[in-house]
N, CA, C and O atoms as a CHARMM CRD file, in Angstrom:
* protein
*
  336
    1    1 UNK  N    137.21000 -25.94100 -52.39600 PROA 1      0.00000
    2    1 UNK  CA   136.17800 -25.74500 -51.40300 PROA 1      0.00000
    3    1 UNK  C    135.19000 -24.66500 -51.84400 PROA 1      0.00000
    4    1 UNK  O    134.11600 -24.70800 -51.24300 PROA 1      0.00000
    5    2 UNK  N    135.31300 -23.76200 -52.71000 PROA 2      0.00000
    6    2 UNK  CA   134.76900 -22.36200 -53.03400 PROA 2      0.00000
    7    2 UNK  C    133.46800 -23.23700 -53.94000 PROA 2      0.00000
    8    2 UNK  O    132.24700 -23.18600 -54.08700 PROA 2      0.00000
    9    3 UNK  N    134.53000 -23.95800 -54.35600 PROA 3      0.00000
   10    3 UNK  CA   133.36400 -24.62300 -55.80600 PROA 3      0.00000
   11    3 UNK  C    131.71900 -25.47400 -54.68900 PROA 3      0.00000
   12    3 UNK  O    130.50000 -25.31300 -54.75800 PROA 3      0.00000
   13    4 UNK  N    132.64700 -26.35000 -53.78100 PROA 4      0.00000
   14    4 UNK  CA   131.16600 -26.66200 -53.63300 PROA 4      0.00000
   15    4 UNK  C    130.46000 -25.48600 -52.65600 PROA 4      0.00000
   16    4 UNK  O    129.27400 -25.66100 -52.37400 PROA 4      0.00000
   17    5 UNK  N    131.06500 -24.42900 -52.18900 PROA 5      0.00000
   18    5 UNK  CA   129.68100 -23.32100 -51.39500 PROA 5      0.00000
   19    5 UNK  C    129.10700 -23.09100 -52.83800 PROA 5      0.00000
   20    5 UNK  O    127.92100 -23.41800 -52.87700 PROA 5      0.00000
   21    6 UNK  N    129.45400 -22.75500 -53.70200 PROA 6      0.00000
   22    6 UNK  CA   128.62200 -22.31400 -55.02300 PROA 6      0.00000
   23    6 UNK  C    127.51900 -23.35000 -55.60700 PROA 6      0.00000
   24    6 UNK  O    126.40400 -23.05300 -56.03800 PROA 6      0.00000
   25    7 UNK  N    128.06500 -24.55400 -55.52200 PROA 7      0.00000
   26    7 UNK  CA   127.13600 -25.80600 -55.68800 PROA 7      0.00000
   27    7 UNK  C    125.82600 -25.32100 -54.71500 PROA 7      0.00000
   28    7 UNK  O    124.68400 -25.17000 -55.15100 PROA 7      0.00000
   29    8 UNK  N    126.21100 -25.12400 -53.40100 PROA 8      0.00000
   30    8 UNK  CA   125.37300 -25.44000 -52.20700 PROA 8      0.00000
   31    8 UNK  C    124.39100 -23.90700 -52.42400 PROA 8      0.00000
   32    8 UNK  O    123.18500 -23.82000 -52.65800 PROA 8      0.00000
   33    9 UNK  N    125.10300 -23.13500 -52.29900 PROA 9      0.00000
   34    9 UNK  CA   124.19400 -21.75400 -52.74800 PROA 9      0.00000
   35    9 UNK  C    123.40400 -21.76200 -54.05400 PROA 9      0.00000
   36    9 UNK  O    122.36400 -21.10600 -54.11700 PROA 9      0.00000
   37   10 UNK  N    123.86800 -22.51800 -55.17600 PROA 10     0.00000
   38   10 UNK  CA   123.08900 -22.21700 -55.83300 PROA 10     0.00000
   39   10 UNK  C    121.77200 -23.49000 -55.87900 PROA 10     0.00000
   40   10 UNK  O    120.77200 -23.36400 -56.58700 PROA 10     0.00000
   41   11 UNK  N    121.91800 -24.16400 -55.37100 PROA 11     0.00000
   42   11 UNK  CA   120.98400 -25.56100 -54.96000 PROA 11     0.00000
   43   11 UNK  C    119.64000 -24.76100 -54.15600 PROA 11     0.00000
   44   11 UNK  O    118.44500 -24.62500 -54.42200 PROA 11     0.00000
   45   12 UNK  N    120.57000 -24.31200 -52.99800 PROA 12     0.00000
   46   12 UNK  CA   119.95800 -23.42000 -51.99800 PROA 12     0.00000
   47   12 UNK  C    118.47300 -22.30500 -52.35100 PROA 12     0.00000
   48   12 UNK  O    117.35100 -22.18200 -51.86000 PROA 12     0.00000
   49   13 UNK  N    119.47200 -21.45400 -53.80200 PROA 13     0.00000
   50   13 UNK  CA   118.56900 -20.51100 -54.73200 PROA 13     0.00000
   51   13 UNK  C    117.86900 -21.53000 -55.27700 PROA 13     0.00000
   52   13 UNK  O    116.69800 -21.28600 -54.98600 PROA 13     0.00000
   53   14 UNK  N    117.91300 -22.54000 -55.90700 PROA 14     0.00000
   54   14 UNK  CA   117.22200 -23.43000 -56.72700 PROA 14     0.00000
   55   14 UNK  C    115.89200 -23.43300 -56.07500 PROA 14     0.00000
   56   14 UNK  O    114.88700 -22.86000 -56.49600 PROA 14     0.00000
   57   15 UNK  N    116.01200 -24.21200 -54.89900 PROA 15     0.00000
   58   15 UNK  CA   114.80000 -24.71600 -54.10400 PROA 15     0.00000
   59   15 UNK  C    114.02700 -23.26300 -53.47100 PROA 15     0.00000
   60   15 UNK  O    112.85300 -23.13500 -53.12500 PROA 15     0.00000
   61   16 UNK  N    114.89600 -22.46500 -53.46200 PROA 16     0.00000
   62   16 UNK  CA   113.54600 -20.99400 -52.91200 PROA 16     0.00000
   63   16 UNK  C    112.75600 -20.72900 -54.30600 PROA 16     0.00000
   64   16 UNK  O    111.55600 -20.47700 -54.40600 PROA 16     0.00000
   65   17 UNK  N    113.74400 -20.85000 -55.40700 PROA 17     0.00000
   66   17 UNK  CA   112.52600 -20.39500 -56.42800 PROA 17     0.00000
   67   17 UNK  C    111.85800 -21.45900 -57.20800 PROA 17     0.00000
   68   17 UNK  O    111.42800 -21.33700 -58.35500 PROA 17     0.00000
   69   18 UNK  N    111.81700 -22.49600 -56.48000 PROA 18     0.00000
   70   18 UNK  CA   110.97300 -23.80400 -56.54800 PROA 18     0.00000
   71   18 UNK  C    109.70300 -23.50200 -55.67400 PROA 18     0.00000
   72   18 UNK  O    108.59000 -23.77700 -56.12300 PROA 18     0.00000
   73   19 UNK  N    109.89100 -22.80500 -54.13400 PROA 19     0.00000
   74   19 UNK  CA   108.92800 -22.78800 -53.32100 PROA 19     0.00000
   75   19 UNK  C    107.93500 -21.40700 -53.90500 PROA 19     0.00000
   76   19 UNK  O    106.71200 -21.29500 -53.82900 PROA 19     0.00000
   77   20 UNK  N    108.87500 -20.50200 -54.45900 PROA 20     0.00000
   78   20 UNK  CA   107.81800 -19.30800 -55.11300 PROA 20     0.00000
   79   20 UNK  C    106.90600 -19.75500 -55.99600 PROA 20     0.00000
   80   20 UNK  O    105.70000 -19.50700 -55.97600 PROA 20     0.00000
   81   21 UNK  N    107.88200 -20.85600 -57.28100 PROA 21     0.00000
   82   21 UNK  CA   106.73200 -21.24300 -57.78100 PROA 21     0.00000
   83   21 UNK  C    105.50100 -22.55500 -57.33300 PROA 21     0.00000
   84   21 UNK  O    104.48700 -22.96600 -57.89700 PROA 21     0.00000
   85   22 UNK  N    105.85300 -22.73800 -56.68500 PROA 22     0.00000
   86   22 UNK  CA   104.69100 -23.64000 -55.54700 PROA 22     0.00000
   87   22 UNK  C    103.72500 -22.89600 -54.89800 PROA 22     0.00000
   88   22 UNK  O    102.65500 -23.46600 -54.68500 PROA 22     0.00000
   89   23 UNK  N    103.91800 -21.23500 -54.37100 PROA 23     0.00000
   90   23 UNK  CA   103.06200 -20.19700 -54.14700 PROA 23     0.00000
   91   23 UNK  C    101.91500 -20.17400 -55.00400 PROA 23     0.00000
   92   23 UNK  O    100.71200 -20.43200 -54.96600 PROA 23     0.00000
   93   24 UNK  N    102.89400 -19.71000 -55.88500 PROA 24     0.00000
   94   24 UNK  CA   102.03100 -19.32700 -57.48300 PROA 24     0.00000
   95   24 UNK  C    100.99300 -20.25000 -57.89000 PROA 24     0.00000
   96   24 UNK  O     99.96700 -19.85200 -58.44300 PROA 24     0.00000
   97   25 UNK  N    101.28300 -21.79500 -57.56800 PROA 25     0.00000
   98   25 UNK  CA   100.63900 -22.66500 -57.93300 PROA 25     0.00000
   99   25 UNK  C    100.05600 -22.88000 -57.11000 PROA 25     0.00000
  100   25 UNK  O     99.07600 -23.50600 -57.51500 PROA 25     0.00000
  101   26 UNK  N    100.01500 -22.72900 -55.92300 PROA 26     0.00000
  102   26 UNK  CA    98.82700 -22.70700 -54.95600 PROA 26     0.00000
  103   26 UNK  C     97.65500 -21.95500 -54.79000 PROA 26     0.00000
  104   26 UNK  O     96.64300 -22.32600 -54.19500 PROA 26     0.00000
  105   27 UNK  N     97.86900 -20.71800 -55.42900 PROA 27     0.00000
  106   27 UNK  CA    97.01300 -19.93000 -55.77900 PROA 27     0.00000
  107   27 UNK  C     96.81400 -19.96700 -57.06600 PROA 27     0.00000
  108   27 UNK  O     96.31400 -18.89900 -57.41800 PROA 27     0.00000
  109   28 UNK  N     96.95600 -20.63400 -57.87600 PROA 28     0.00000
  110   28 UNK  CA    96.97600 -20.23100 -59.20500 PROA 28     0.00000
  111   28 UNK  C     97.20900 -19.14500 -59.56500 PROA 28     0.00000
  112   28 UNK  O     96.41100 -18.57000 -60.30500 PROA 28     0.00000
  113   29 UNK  N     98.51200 -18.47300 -59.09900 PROA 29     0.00000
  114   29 UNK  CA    98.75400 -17.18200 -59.72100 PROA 29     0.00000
  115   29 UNK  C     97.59600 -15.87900 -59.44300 PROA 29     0.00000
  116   29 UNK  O     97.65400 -14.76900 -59.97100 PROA 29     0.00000
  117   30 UNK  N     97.01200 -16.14700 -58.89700 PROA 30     0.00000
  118   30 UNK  CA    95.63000 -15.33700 -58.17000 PROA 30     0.00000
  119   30 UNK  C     95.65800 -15.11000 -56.86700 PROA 30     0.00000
  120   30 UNK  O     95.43800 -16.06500 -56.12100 PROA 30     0.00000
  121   31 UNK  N     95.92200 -13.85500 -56.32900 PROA 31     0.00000
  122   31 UNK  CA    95.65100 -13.40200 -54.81000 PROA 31     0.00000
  123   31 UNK  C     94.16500 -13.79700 -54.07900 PROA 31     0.00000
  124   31 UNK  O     93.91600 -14.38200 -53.02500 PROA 31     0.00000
  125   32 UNK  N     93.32400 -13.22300 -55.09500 PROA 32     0.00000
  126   32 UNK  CA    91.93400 -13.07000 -55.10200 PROA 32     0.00000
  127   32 UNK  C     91.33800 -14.20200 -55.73500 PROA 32     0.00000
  128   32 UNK  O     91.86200 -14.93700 -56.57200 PROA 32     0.00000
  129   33 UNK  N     89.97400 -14.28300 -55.16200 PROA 33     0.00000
  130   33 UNK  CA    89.43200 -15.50000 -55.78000 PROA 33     0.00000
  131   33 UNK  C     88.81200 -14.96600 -56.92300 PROA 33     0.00000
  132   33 UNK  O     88.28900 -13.85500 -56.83700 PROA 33     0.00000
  133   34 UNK  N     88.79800 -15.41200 -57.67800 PROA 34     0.00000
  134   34 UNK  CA    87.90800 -15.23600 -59.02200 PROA 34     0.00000
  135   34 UNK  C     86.17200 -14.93300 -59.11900 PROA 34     0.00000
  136   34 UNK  O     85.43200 -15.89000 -58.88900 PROA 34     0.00000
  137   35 UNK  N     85.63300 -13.75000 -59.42200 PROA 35     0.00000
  138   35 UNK  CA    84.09200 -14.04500 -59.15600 PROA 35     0.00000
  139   35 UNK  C     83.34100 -13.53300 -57.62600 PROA 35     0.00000
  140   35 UNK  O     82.12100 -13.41000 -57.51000 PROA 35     0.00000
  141   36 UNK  N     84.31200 -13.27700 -56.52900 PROA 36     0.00000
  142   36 UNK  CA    84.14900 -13.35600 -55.65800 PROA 36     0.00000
  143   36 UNK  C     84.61500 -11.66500 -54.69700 PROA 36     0.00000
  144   36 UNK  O     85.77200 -11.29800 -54.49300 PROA 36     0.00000
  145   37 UNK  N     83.52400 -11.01400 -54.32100 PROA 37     0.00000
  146   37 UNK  CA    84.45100  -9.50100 -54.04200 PROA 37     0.00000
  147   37 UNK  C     85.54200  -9.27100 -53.14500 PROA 37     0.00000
  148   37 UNK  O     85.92100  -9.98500 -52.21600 PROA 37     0.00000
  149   38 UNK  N     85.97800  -8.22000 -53.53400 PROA 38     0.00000
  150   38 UNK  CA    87.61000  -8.27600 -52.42100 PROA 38     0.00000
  151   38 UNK  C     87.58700  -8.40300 -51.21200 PROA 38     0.00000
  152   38 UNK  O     88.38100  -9.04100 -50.52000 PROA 38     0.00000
  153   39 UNK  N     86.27900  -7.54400 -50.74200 PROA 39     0.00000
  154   39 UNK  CA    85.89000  -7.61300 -49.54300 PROA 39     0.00000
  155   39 UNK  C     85.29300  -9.01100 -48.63900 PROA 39     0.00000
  156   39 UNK  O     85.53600  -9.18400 -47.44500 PROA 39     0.00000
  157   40 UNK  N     84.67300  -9.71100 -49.28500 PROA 40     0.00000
  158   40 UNK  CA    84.69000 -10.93500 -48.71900 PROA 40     0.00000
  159   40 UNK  C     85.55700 -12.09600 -48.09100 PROA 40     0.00000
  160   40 UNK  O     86.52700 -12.54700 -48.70100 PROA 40     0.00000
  161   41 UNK  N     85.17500 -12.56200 -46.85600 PROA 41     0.00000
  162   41 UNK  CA    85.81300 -12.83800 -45.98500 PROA 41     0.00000
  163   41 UNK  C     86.55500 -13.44600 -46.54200 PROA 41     0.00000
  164   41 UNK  O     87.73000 -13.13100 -46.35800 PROA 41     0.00000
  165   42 UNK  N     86.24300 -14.70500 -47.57200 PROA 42     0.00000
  166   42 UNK  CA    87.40500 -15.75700 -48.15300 PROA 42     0.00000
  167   42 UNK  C     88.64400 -15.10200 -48.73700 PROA 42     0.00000
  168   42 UNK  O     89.82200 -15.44100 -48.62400 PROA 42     0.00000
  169   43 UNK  N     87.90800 -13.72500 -49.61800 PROA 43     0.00000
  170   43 UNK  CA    89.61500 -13.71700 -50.13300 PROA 43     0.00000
  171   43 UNK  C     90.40100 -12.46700 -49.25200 PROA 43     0.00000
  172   43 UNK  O     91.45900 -11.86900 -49.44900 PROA 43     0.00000
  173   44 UNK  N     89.41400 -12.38000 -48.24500 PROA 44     0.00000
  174   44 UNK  CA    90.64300 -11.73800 -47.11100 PROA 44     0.00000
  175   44 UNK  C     91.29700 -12.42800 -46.64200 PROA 44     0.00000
  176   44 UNK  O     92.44100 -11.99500 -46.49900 PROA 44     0.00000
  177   45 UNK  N     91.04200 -13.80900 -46.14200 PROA 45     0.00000
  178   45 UNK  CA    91.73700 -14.96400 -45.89700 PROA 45     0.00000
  179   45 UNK  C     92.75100 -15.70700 -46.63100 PROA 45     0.00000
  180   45 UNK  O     93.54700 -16.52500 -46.17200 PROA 45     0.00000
  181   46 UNK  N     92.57300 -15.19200 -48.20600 PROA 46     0.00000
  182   46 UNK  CA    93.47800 -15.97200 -49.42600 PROA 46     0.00000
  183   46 UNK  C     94.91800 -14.95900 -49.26900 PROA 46     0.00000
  184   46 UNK  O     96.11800 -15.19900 -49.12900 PROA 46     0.00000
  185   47 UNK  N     93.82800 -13.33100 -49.40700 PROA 47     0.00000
  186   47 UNK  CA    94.91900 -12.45800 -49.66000 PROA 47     0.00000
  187   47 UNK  C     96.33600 -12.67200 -48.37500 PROA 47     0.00000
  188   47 UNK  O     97.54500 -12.54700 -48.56800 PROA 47     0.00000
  189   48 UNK  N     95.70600 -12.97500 -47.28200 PROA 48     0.00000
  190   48 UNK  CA    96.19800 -12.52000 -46.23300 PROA 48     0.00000
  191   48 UNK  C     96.88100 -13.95800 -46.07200 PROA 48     0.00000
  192   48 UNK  O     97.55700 -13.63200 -45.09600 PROA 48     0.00000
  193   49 UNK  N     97.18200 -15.12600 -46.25000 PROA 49     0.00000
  194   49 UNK  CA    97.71800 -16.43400 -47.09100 PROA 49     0.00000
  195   49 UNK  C     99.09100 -15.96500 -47.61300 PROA 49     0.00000
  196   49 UNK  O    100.23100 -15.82100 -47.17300 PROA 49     0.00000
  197   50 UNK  N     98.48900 -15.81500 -48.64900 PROA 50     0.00000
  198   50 UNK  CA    99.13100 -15.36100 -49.88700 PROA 50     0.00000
  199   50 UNK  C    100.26300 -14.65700 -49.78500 PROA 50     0.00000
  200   50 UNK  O    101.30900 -14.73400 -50.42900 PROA 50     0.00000
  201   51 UNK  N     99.87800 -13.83400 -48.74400 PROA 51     0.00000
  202   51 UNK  CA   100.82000 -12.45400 -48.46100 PROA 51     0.00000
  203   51 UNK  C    101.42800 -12.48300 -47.44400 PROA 51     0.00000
  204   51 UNK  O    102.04400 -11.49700 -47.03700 PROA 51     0.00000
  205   52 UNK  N    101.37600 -13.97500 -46.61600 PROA 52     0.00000
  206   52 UNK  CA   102.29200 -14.33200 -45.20100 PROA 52     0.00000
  207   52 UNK  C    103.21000 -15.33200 -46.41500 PROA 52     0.00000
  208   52 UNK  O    104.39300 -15.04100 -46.59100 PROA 52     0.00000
  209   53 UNK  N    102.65300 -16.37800 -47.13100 PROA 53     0.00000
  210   53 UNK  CA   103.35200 -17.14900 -47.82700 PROA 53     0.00000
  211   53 UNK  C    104.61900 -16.57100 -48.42700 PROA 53     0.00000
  212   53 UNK  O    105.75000 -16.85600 -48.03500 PROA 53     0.00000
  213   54 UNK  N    104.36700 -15.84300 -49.28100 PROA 54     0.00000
  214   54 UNK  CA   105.32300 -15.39700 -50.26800 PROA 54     0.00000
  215   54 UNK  C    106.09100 -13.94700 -49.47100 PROA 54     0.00000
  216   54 UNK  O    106.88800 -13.29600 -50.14600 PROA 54     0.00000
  217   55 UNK  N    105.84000 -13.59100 -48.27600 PROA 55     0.00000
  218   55 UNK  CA   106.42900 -12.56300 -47.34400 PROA 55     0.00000
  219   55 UNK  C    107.91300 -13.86000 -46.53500 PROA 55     0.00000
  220   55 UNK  O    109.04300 -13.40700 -46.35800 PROA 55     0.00000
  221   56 UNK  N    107.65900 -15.00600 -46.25600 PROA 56     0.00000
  222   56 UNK  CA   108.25400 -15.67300 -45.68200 PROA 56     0.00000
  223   56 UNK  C    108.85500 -16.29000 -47.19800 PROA 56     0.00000
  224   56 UNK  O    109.32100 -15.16900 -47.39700 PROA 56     0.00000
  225   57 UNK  N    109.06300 -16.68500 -47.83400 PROA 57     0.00000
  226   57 UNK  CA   109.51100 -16.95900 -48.89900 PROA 57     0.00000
  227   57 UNK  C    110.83500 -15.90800 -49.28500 PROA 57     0.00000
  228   57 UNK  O    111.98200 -16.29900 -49.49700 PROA 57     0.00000
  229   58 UNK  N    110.40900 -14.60600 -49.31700 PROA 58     0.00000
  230   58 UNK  CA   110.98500 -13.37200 -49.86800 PROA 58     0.00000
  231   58 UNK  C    112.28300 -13.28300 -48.89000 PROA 58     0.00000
  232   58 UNK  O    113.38700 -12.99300 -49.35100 PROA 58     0.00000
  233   59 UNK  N    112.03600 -13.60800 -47.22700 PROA 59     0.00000
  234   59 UNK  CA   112.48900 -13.28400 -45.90600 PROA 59     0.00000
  235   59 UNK  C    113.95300 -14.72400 -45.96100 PROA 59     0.00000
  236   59 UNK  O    115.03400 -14.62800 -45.37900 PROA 59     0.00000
  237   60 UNK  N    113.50700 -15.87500 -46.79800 PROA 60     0.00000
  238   60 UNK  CA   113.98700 -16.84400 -46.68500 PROA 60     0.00000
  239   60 UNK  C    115.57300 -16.62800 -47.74600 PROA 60     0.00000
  240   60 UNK  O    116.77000 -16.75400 -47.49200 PROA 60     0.00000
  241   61 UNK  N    114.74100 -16.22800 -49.06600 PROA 61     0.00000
  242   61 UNK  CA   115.65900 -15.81200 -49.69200 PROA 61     0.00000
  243   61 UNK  C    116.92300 -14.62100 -49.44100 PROA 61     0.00000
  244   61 UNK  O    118.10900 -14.56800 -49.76800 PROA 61     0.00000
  245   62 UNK  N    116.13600 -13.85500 -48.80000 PROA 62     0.00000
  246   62 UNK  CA   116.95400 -12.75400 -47.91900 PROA 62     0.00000
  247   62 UNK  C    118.05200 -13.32100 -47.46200 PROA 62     0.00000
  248   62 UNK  O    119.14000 -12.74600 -47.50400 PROA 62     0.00000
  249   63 UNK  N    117.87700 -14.56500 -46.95400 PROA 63     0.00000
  250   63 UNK  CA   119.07300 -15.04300 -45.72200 PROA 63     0.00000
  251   63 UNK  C    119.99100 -15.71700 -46.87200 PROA 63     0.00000
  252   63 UNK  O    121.19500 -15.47600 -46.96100 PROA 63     0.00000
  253   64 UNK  N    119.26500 -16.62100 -47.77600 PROA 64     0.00000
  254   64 UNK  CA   120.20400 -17.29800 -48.79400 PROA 64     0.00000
  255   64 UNK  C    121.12200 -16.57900 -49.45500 PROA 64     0.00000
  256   64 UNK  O    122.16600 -17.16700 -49.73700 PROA 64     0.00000
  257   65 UNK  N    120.97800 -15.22500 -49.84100 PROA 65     0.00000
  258   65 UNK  CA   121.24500 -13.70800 -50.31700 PROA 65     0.00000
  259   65 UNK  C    122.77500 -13.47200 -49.83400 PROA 65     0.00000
  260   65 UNK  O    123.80100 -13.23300 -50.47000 PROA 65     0.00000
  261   66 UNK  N    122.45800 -13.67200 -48.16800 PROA 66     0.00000
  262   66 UNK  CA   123.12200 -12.88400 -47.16400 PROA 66     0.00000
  263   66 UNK  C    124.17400 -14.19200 -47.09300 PROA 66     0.00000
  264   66 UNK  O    125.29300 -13.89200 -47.50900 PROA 66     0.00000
  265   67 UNK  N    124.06100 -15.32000 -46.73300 PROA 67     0.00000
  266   67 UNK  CA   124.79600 -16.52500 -47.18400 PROA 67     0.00000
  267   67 UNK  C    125.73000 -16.49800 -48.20600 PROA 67     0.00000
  268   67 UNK  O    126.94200 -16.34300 -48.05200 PROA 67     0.00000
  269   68 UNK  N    125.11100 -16.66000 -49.30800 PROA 68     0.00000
  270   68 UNK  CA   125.80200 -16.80200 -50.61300 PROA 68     0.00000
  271   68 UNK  C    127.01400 -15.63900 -50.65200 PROA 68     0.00000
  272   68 UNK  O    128.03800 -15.81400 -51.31200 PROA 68     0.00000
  273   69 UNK  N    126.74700 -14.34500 -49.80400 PROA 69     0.00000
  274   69 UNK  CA   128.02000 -13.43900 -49.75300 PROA 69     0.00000
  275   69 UNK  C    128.57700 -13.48400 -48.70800 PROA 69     0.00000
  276   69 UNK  O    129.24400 -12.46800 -48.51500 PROA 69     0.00000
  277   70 UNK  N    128.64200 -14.51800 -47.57300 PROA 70     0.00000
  278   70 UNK  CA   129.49300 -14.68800 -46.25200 PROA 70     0.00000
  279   70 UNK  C    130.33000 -15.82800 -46.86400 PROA 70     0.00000
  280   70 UNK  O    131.52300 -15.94200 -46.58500 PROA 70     0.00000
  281   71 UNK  N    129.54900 -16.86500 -47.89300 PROA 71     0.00000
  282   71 UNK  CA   130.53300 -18.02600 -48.18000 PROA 71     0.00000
  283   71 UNK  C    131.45200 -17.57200 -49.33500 PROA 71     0.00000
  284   71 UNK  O    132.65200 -17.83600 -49.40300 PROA 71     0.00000
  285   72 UNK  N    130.67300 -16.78800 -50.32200 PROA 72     0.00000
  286   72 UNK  CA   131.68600 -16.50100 -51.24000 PROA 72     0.00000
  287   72 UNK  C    133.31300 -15.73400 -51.20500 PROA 72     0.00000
  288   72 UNK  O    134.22400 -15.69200 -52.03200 PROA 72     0.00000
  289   73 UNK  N    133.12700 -15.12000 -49.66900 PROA 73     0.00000
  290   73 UNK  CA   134.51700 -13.81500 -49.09900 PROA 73     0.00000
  291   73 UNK  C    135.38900 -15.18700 -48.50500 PROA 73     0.00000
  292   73 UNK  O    136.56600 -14.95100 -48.23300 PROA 73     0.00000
  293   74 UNK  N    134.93200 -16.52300 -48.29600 PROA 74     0.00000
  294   74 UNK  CA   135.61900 -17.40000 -47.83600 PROA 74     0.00000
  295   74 UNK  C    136.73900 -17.71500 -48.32100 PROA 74     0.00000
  296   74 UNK  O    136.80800 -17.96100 -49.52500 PROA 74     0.00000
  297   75 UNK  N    137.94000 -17.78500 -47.45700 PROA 75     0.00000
  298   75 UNK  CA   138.84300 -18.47900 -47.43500 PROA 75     0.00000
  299   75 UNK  C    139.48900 -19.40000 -46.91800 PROA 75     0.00000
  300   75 UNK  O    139.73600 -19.35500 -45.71300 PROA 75     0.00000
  301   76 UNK  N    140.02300 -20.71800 -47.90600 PROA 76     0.00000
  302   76 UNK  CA   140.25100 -21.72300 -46.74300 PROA 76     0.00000
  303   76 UNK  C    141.93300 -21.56800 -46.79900 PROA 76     0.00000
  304   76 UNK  O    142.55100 -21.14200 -47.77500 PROA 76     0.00000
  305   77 UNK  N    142.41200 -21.92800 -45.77100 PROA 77     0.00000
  306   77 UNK  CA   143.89500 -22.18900 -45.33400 PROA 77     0.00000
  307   77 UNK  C    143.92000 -23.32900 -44.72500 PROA 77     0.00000
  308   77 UNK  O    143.03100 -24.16600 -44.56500 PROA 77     0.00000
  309   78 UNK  N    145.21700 -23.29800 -44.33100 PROA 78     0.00000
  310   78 UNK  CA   145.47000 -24.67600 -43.80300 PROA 78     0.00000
  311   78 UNK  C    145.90400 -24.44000 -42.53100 PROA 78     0.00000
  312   78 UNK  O    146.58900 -23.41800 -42.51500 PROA 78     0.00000
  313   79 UNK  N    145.78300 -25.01700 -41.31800 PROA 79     0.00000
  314   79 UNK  CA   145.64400 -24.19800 -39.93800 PROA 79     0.00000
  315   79 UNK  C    147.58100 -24.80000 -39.82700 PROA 79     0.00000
  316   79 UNK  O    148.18700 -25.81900 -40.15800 PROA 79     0.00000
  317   80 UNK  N    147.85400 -23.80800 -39.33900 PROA 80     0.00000
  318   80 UNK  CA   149.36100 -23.65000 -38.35200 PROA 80     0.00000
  319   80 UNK  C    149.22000 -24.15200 -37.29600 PROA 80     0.00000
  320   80 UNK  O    148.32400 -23.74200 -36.55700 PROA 80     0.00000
  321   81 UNK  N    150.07700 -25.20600 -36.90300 PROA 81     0.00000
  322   81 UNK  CA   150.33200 -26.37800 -35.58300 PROA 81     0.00000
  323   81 UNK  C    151.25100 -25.17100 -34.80500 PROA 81     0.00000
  324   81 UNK  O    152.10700 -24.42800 -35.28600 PROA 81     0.00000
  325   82 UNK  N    150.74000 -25.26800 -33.42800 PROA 82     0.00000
  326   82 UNK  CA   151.09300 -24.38700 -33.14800 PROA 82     0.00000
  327   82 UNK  C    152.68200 -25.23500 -31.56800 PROA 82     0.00000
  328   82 UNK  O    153.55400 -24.82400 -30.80200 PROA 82     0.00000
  329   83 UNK  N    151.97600 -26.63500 -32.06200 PROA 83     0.00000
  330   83 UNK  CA   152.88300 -27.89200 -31.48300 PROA 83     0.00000
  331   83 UNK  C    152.50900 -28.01100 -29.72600 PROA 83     0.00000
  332   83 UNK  O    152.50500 -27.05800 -28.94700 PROA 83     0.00000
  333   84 UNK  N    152.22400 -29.37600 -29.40500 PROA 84     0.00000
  334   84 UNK  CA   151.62400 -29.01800 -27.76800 PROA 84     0.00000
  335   84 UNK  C    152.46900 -29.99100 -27.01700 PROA 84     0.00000
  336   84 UNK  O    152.37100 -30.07900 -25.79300 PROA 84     0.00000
């Protein structure tokens, strides 16, 4: 049973750092737009994107984190009939 939480956690990690790099590629690796000053409205809008995206990403992994060490302390037994 240990083996597949490890399957599942690491599947789990797989696909968050699938979605980081889907960030990355959504921006092309660029917060800011290219050409364009910081101050302008668009890439306050990119930055501020950008920086909810990969804030919820970070938050997601957090939990997978926190997972991967509640399943790994797991132990399975076999339950005691307690007879009814």
């Amino acid at each position: 049973m240990k083996t597949l939480y490890t399957v599942l956690n690491m599947k789990l990690l797989m696909r968050i750092d699938n979605l980081f790099g889907r960030i990355e590629d959504a921006f092309a690796g660029q917060p800011f737009l290219p050409g364009v000053p910081p101050d302008a409205k668009a890439n306050q809008l990119r930055v501020g994107a950008y920086a909810t995206d990969f804030a919820q990403a970070a938050k997601l992994l957090g939990y997978a984190i926190e997972l991967s060490k509640i399943t790994s302390s797991m132990t399975t037994t076999k339950p005691t009939g307690t007879g009814a």
